[in-house]
C-alpha positions in Angstrom: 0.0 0.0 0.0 1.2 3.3 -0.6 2.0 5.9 2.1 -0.4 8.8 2.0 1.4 12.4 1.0 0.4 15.1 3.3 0.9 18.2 1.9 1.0 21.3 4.6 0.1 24.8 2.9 -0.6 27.7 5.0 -2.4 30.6 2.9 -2.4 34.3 3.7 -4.3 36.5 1.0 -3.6 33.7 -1.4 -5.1 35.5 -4.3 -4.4 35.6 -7.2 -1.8 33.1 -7.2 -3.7 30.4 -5.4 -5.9 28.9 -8.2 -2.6 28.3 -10.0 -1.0 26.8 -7.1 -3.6 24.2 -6.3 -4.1 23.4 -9.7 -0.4 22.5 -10.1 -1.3 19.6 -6.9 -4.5 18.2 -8.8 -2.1 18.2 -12.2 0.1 15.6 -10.1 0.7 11.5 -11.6 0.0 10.3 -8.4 -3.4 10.2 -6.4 -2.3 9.4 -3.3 -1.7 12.9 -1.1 -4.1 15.2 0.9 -3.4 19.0 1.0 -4.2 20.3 4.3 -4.9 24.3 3.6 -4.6 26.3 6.2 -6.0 29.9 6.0 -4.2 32.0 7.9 -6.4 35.0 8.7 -7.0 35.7 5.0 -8.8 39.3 4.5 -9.0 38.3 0.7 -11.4 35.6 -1.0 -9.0 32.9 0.1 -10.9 30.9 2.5 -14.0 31.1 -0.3 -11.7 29.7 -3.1 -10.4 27.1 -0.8 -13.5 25.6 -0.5 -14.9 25.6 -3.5 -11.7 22.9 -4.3 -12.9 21.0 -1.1 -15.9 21.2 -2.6 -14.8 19.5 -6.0 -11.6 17.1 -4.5 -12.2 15.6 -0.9 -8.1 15.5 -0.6 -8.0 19.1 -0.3 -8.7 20.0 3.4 -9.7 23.9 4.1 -8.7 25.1 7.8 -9.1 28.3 9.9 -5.6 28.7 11.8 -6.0 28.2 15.3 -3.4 31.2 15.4 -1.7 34.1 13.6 1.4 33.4 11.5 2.7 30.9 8.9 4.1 28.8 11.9 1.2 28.8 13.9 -1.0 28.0 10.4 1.6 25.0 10.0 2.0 23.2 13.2 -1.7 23.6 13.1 -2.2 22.2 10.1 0.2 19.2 10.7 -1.9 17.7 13.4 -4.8 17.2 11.5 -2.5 15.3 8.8 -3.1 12.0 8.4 -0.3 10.5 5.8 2.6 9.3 6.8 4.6 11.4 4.2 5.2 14.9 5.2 6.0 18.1 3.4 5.1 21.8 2.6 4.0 23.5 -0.1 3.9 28.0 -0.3 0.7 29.0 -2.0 2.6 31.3 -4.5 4.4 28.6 -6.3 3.6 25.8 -8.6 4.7 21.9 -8.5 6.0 19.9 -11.5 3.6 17.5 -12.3 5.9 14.7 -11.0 7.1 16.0 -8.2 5.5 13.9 -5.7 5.4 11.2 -7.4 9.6 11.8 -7.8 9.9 12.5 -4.3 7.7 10.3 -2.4 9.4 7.4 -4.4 12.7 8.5 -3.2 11.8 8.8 0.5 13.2 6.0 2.9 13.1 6.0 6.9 15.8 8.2 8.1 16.4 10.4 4.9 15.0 13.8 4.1 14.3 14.1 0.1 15.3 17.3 -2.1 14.8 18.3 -5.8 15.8 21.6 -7.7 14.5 24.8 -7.6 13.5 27.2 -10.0 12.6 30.8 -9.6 9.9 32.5 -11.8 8.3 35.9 -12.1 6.3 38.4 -14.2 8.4 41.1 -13.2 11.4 39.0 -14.1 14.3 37.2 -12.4 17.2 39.0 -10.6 20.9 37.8 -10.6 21.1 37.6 -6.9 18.0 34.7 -6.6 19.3 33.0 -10.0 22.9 32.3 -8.3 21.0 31.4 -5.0 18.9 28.7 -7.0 21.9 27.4 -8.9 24.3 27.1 -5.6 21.6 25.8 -3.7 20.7 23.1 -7.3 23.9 22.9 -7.0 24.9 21.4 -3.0 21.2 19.2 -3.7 22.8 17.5 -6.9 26.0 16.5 -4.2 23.8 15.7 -1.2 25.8 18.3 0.1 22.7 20.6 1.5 24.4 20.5 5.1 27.7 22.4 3.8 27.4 26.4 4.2 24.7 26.3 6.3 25.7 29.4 7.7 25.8 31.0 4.9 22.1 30.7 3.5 19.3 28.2 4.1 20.2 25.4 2.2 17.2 23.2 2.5 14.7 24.6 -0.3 11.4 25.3 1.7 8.9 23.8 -0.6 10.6 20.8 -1.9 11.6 18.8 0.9 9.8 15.5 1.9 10.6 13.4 4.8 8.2 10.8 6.6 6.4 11.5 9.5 8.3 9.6 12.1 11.4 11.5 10.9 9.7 15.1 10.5 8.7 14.0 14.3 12.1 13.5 15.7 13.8 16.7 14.2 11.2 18.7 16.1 8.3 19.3 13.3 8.1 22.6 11.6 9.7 24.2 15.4 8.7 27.6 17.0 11.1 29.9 15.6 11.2 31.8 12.6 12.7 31.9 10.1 11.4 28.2 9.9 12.3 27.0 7.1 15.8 28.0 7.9 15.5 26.4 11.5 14.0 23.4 10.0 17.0 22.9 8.1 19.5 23.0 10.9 17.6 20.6 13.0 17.5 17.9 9.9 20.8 18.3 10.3 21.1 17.9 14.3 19.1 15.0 14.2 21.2 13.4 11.5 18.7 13.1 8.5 21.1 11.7 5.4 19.9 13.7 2.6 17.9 12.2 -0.4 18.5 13.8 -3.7 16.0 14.2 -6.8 18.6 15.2 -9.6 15.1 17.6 -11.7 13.9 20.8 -11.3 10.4 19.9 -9.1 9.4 23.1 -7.6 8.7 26.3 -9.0 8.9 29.5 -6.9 7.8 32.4 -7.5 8.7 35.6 -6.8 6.5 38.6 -6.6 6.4 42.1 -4.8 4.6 40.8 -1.7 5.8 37.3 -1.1 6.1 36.5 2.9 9.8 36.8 2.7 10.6 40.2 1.3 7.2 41.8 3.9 6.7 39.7 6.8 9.1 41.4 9.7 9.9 37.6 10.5 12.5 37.3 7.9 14.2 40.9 8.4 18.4 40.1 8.0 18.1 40.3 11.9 16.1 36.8 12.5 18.7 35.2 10.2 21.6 36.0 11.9 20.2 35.4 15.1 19.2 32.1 14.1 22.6 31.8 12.6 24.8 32.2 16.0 22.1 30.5 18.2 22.6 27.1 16.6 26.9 28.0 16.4 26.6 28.8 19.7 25.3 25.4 20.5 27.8 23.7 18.0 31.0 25.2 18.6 33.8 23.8 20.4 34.7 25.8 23.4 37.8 24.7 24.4 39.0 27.5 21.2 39.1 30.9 21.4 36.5 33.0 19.0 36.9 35.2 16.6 34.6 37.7 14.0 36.3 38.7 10.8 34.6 41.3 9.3 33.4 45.4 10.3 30.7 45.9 7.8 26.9 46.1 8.3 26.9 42.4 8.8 29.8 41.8 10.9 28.9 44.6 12.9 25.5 43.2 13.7 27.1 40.0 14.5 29.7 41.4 17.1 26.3 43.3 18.9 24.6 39.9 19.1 27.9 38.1 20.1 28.5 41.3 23.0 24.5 40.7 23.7 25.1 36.9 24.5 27.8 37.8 26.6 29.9 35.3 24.2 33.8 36.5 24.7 35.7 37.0 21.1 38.4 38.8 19.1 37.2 41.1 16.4 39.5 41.1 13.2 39.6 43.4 10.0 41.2 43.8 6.8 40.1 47.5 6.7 43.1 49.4 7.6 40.9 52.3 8.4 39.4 50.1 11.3 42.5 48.8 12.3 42.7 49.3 15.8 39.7 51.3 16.2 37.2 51.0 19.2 33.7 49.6 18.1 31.3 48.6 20.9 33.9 48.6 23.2 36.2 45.7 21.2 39.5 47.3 19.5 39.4 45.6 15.9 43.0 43.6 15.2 44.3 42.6 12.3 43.4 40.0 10.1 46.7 39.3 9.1 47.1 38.7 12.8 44.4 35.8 13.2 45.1 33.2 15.2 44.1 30.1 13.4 43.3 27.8 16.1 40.6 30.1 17.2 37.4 29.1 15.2 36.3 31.7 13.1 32.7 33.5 11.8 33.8 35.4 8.8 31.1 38.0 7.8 32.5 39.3 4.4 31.0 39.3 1.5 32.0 39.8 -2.4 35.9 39.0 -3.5 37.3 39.5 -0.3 35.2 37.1 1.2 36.0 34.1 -1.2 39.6 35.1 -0.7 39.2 34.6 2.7 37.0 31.3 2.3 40.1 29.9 0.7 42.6 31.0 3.1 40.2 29.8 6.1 38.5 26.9 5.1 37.6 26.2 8.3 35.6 29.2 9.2 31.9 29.7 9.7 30.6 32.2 6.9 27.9 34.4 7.7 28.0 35.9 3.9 
């Protein structure tokens, strides 16, 4: 018998995108899934449109969050699943037509299953989310989705599939935002092998006001906290710490680091900030770095691959 898909899709003003979306599940080649829907706090005609689907296909399950956010709608919506396949779908985007049937093939006890990406617009695609797709393709095609993890989320959040006992035991869709990001470092933690499907799968789109460029929840700042939470839990602390890099990023990075009362040296290759007071920490040297110390490198561009290949040990944040 085959195990039931349940799809979890929380839906915010889901119009006009939404039609397309759902369509793109009914267009699957297998039968086997349910889509639980869960509207969260809609002010549009979402909640309407999503039952008139129920209404024509008893797999697609309309619900009111019990909450107000995309992770309250989705830990809601993932107790009243009843497959034993997990995974998420964004209301924007559009499946392939074999994705599940791709994925859900692929997915074995103690693996978590990832196809390619693809971003799509009206408006057009810009460099920056093209070269995120293709590195992120890119670590999927290698199995390779745990390396860099600091750097961006590396765990596509719309095609990843995993079964339920496994989704369980990494701590479910979590409590912290951003989630899909979390999500990703707790496959990790509890030691998930990743699954690869080697074809583009998922569609995403990207429009003017998608969750993630207007939703506060995925300002820069929730990333990089995120970020040193889980390297504060994984680094090794019998070696010193220190920051390379005094830009916007690395600056925000030493504040949280000063706000966690985590002790650490604060390096530079901008001779202008060379040996300057900032927050109280006198910026050294890069030149100067002692190795053995582990390193978050927040530097982005040129200079930060030059410096990826001279520490390839370091944690970077860019």
């Amino acid at each position: 018998m085959k195990s039931l898909v349940s799809i979890i899709m929380p839906v915010k003003n889901g119009l006009p995108f939404l039609t397309e979306c759902i369509q793109s599940i009914l267009n699957q080649t297998i039968s086997h899934w349910e889509l639980i829907a869960i509207d969260d706090n809609s002010t549009d005609q979402t909640w309407k449109e999503l039952n008139a689907f129920a209404s024509a296909d008893s797999r697609i399950i309309p619900l009111k969050s019990n909450g107000i956010g995309i992770l309250d709608a989705l830990n809601f919506g993932v107790t009243q699943a009843t497959g034993q396949i997990i995974t998420r779908m964004d209301a924007d985007d559009v499946m392939e037509p074999n994705k599940l049937a791709l994925m859900s093939k692929a997915c074995v006890q103690g693996n978590v299953v990832i196809g390619l990406v693809n971003y799509f617009s009206e408006q057009g695609i810009g460099e920056g989310y093209k070269n995120y797709a293709a590195w992120l393709n890119e670590l999927t095609v290698m199995a390779a989705n745990y390396k860099d993890m600091y750097k961006e989320c590396t765990v596509p959040s719309s095609c990843w599939m995993m079964f339920r006992s496994d989704f369980n035991k990494c701590g479910g869709f979590g409590n912290r935002y951003p989630e899909d990001y979390d999500l990703a470092f707790r496959m990790r933690r509890s030691g998930l092998q990743i699954k690869p499907v080697k074809k583009v799968l998922h569609q995403w789109r990207d429009h003017p006001t998608r969750a993630s460029r207007t939703d506060r929840n995925y300002a820069d700042n929730r990333f990089t906290d995120l970020k040193l939470a889980y390297f504060n839990d994984d680094r090794d602390f019998k070696y010193g710490l220190t920051l390379i890099g005094a830009g916007k990023k690395g600056k925000l990075i030493a504040q949280r680091l000063i706000d966690m009362q985590v002790d650490f040296n604060w390096a530079t290759n901008n001779s202008k900030k060379i040996g300057v007071d900032i927050f109280g920490k006198i910026l050294i040297d890069e030149q100067t770095v002692d190795k053995r110390n582990q390193l978050i490198i927040a530097v982005a561009g040129k200079e930060g691959q030059i410096l990826r290949t001279k520490y390839t040990s370091g944690y970077f944040f860019c």
